[in-house]
C-alpha positions in Angstrom: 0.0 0.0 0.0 1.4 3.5 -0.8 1.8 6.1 2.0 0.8 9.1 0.4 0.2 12.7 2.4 -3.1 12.5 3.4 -2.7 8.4 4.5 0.6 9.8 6.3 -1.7 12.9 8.0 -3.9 10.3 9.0 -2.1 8.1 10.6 0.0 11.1 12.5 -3.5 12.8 13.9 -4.5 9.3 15.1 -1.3 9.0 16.9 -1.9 12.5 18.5 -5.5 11.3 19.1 -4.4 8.0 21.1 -1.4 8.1 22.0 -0.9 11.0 24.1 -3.4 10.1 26.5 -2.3 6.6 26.4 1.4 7.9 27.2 -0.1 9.8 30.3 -2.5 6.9 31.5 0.4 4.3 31.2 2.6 6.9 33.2 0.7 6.9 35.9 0.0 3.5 36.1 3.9 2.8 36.2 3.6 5.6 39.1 0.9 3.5 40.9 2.6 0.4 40.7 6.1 2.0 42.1 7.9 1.0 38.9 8.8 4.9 38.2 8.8 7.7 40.7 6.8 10.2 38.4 4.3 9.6 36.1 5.6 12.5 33.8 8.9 10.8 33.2 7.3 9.1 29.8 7.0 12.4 28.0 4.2 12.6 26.0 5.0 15.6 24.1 7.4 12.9 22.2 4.6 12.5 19.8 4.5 15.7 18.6 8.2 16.5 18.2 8.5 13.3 15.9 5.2 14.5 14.2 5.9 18.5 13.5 8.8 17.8 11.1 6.9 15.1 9.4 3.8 17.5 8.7 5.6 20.3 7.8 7.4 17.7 5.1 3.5 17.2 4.3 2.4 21.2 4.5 5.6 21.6 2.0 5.3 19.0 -0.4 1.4 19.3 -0.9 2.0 23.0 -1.5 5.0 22.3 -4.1 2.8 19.6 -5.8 -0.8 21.0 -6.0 1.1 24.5 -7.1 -1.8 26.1 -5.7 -2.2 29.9 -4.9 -1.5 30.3 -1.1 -4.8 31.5 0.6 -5.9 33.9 3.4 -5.1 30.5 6.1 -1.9 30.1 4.5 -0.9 33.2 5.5 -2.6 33.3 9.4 -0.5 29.6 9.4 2.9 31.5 8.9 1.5 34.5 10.8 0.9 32.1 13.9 4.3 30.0 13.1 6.0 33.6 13.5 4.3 34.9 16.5 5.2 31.7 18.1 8.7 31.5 17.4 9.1 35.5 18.4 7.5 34.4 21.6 9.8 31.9 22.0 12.9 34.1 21.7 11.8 37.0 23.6 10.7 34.4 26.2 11.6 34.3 29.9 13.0 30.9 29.6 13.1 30.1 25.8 13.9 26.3 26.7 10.3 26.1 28.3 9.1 27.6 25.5 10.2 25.7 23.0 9.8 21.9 24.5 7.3 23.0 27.4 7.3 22.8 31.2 6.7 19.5 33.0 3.0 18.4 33.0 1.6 20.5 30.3 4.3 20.0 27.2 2.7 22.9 25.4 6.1 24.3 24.4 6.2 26.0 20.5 6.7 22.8 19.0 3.4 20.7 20.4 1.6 24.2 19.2 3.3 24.3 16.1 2.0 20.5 15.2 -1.4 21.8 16.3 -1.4 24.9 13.5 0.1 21.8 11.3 -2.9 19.6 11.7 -5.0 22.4 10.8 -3.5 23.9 7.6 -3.2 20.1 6.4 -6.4 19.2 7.0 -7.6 22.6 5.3 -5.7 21.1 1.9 -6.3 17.1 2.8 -9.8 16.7 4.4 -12.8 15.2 2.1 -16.3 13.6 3.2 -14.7 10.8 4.0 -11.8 12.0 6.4 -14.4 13.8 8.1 -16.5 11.2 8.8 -13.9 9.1 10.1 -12.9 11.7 12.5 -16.2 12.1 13.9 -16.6 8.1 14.4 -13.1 8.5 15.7 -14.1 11.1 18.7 -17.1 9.8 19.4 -15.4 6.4 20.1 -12.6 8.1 22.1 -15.7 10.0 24.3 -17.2 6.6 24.7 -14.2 5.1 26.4 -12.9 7.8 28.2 -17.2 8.3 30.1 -16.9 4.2 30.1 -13.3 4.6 32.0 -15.2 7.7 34.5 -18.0 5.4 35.2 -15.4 2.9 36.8 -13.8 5.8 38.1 -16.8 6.7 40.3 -19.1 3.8 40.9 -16.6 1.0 41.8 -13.9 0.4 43.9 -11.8 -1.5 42.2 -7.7 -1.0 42.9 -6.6 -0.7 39.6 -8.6 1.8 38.2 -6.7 5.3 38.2 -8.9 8.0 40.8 -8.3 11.9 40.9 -5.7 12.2 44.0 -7.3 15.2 44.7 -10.8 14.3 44.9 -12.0 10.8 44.2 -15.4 11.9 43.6 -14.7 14.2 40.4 -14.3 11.7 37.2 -11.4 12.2 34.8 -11.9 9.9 32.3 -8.2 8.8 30.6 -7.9 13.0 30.3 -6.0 12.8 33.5 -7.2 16.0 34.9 -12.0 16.6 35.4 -11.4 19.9 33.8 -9.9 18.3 30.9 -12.2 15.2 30.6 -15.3 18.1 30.6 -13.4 19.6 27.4 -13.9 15.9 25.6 -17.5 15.7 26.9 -19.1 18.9 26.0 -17.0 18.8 22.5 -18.1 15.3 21.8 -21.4 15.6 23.4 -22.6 18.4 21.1 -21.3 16.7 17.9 -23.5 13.5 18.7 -26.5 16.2 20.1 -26.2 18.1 16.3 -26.7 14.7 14.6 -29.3 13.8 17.0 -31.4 16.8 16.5 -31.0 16.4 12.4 -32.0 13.1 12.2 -36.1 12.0 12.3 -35.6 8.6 12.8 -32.6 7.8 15.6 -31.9 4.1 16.9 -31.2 2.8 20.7 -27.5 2.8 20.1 -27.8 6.9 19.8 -29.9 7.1 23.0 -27.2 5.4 25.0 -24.3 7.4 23.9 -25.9 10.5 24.1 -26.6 9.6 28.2 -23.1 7.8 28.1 -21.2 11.1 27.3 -23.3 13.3 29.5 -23.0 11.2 32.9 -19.5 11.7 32.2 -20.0 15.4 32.1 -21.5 15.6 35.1 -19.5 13.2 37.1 -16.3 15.7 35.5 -17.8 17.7 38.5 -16.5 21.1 36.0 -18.9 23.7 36.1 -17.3 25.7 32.9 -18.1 22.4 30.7 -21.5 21.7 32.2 -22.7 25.3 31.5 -21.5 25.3 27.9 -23.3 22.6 26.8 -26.7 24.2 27.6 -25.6 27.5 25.8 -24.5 24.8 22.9 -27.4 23.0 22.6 -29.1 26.3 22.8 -26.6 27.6 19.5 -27.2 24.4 17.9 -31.0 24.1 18.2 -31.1 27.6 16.9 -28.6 27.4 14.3 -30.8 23.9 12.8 -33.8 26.0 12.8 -32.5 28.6 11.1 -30.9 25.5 8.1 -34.4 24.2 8.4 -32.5 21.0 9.7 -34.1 20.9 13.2 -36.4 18.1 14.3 -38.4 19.5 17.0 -39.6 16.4 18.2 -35.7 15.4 18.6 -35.6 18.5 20.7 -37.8 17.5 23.1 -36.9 14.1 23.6 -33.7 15.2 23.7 -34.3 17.8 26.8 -35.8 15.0 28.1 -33.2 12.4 28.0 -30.4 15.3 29.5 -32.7 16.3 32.3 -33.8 12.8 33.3 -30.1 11.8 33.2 -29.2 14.3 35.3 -31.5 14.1 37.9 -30.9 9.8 37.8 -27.0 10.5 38.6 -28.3 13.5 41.2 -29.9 10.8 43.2 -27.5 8.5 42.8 -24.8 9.7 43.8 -26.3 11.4 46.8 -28.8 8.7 48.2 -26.8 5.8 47.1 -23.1 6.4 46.5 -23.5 9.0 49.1 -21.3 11.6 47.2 -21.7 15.0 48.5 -20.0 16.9 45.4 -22.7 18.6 43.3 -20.9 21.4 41.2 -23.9 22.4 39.9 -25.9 22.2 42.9 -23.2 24.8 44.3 -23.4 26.9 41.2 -24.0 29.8 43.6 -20.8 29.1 45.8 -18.7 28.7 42.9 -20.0 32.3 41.6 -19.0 33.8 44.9 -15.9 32.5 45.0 -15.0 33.6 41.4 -15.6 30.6 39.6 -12.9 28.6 42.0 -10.8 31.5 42.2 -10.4 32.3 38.3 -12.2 35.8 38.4 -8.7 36.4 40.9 -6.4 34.2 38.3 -8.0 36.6 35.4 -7.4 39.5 37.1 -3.6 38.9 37.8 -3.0 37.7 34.5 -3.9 41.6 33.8 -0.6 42.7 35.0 0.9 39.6 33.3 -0.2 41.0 30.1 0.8 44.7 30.7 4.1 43.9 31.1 4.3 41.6 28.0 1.7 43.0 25.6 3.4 42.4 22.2 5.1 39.1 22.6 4.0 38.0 25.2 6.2 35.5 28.1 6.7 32.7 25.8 4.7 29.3 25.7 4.5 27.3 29.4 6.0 30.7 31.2 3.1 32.0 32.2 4.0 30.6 36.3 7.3 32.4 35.5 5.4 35.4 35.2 2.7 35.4 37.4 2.6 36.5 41.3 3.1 33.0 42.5 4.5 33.3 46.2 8.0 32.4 46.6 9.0 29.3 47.6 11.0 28.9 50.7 13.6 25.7 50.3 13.9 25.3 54.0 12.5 22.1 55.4 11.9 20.5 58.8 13.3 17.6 60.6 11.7 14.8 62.6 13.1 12.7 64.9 10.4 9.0 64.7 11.7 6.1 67.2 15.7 7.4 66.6 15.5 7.9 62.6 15.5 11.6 61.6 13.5 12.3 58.7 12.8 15.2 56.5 10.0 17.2 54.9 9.1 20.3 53.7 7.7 23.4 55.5 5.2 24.1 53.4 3.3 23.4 50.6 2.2 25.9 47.4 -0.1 26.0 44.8 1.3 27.8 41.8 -0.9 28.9 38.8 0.9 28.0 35.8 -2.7 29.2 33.3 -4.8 31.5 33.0 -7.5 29.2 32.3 -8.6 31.0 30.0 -7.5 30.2 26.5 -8.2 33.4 25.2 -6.2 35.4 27.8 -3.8 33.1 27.7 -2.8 33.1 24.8 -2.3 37.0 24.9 -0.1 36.1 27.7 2.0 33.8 26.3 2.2 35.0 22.7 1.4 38.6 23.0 -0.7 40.4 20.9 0.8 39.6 17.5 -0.4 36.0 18.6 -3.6 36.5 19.7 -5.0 38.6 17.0 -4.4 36.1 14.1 -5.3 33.0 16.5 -9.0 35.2 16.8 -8.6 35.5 13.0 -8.4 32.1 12.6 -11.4 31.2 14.6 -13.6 33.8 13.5 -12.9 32.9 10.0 -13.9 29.5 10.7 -16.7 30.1 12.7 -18.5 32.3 10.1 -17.8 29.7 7.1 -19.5 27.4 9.6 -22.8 29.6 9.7 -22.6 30.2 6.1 -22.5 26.0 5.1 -25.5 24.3 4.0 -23.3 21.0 4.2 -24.8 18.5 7.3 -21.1 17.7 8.1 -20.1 21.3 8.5 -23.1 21.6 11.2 -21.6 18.3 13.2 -18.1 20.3 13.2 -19.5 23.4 13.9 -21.5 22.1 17.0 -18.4 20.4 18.7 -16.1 24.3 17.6 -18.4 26.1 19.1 -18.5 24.0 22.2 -15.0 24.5 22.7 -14.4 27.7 22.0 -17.0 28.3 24.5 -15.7 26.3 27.2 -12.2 27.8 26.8 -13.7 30.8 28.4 -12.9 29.4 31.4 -11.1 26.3 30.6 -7.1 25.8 29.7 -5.7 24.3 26.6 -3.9 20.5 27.1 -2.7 18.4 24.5 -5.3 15.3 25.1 -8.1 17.5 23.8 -6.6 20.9 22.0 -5.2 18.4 18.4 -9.0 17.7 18.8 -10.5 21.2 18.3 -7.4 22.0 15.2 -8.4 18.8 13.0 -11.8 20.1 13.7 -11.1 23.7 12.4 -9.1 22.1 9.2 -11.9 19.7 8.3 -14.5 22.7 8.6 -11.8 24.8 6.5 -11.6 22.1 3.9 -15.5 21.5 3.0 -16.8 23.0 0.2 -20.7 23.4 -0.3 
């Protein structure tokens, strides 16, 4: 069989797809097990350095072979490639921001692979690449809410648990916050095709409950509330296309509401799990959506101070007014053996958690104005399709981009939201 660009781009974004959260699962199972002392010692970024020369090689050869006329996303594509590697020099610690800090592995080069996947899918994607993606991310929500619902309702030892609250599900997206980006991105694919469709079978019913028990067992408020204001965009936006089945509608508000209140009862009456982050909607408002309004605000002076280029990719902690961190430790003297520990312990924001503002802190302005070019662009080409496919992209884009409001950008889910801008980019109606 010959390997030609597009079988080569498709065999790289699966990669990305599985592999990277495969890479993090397996770490911490080594972790768990005691066979490595951090789970972040398999380095998952890996993928994307072997993959970034390779779809360049791709980018470049397609372009030299189709002779084409370069295009208005050509240009934000080198426009974003630049800002990037000006970020990178002008950086506090240009290391960290070309190969990324520990954890997150957005450096230049995992963001350079994401604009990569999107300007190649732009020039590669066809009906049936797109259709393969969506069976593809619907298949990876599947198993990641399958994976939460161990997660949550059993006890079994080798199932992986949030350290930090064992109640919250995480899916194989290592972190809630991250698993609620999958959810509400894959849930409002599957709702768009849902709502087109007259006639739907058993199979649909189940996944669409299946994904949204593992939104709300993500416990992450940000991805709960954007999938009402999605299904809101999307029931609207089908009307308007003369693609909605109200009948769908309903049954579909009826399935989400009698879901929810199911795993409500559940988890309180029978699983006794107190954690309702819904339920505390009002708490988390006062609080400033778990301290974000506060995160936000610093990030202000962030930004001031590094308005054009920003601090460079993954040196946004460098940045920020984390407190210091005092060395010193204490000593404890148990039945004659002295041990030692440290004095204290420190949270330190490393995001703004909000992609948007983030991105003007990391990149700077020349970053975030073609990054908001980008998405605009593809946004309106979305409204403007008559194409059913486009609206299935369109539903999970928006999603998103809405939930990046108050969400960060991690490399399980973010090569998810680039192949879908390409493949909208590379439909023609």
């Amino acid at each position: 069989m010959e390997l030609n660009s597009k079988k080569i781009l498709k065999i790289i974004s699966i990669c990305i797809m599985i592999l990277i959260p495969f890479l993090q699962v397996f770490g911490r199972y080594l972790e768990k097990y005691n066979i490595i002392n951090n789970s972040d010692s398999i380095n998952p970024a890996i993928i994307f350095y072997v993959a970034t020369p390779v779809l360049l090689f791709i980018y470049i050869r397609d372009l030299i072979k189709s002779k084409r006329k370069l295009d208005i996303f050509d240009y934000l594509f080198y426009i974003l490639t630049f800002a990037g590697i000006i970020a990178s020099v002008f950086a506090i610690d240009s290391y960290l921001s070309i190969f990324g800090k520990a954890l997150r592995h957005e450096g230049f080069l995992t963001v350079l692979s994401y604009y990569l996947l999107f300007i190649n899918w732009k020039n590669n994607g066809t009906k049936k690449e797109v259709c393969d993606f969506i069976k593809l991310v619907v298949l990876i929500g599947i198993l990641n809410s399958i994976y939460s619902i161990l997660q949550i309702y059993t006890n079994f030892s080798f199932i992986l648990r949030f350290s930090q609250d064992d109640t919250m599900a995480f899916g194989l997206c290592i972190n809630p916050n991250f698993f609620g980006s999958l959810m509400v991105t894959v849930l409002s694919i599957v709702s768009c095709y849902f709502l087109m469709n007259k006639n739907s079978s058993i199979k649909e019913y189940l996944i669409i409950i299946l994904l949204f028990i593992g939104l709300i067992n993500s416990q992450s408020t940000g991805p709960f509330l954007t999938i009402v204001v999605a299904l809101i965009f999307i029931s609207i936006f089908l009307y308007k296309k003369k693609n909605l089945v109200l009948r769908k509608l309903i049954i579909l508000t009826f399935i989400l509401l009698a879901t929810y209140s199911s795993i409500y009862l559940l988890n309180k009456y029978v699983y006794r799990i107190d954690r309702c982050e819904m339920c505390d909607i009002n708490k988390t408002i006062e609080n400033g959506g778990n301290g974000r309004l506060n995160i936000w605000k610093n990030s202000l002076g962030v930004i001031k101070d590094n308005f054009f280029t920003g601090v460079g990719f993954d040196n946004f902690h460098l940045a920020y007014p984390n407190p210091k961190i005092d060395s010193s430790i204490s000593l404890t003297v148990t039945n004659g053996e002295v041990s030692a520990s440290p004095m204290k312990s420190y949270f330190i924001v490393d995001n703004a958690h909000n992609v948007y503002l983030h991105t003007l802190s990391t990149t700077g302005i020349i970053g975030l104005i073609p990054y908001l070019m980008l998405c605009l662009f593809t946004f309106i080409k979305g409204l403007k399709s008559k194409n059913k496919l486009m609206f299935l992209l369109l539903s999970g884009f928006v999603a998103y981009s809405v939930q990046a409001f108050a969400n960060i950008s991690v490399i399980e889910v973010a090569p998810i939201y680039y192949i879908i801008i390409g493949l909208m980019l590379s439909i023609k109606d």
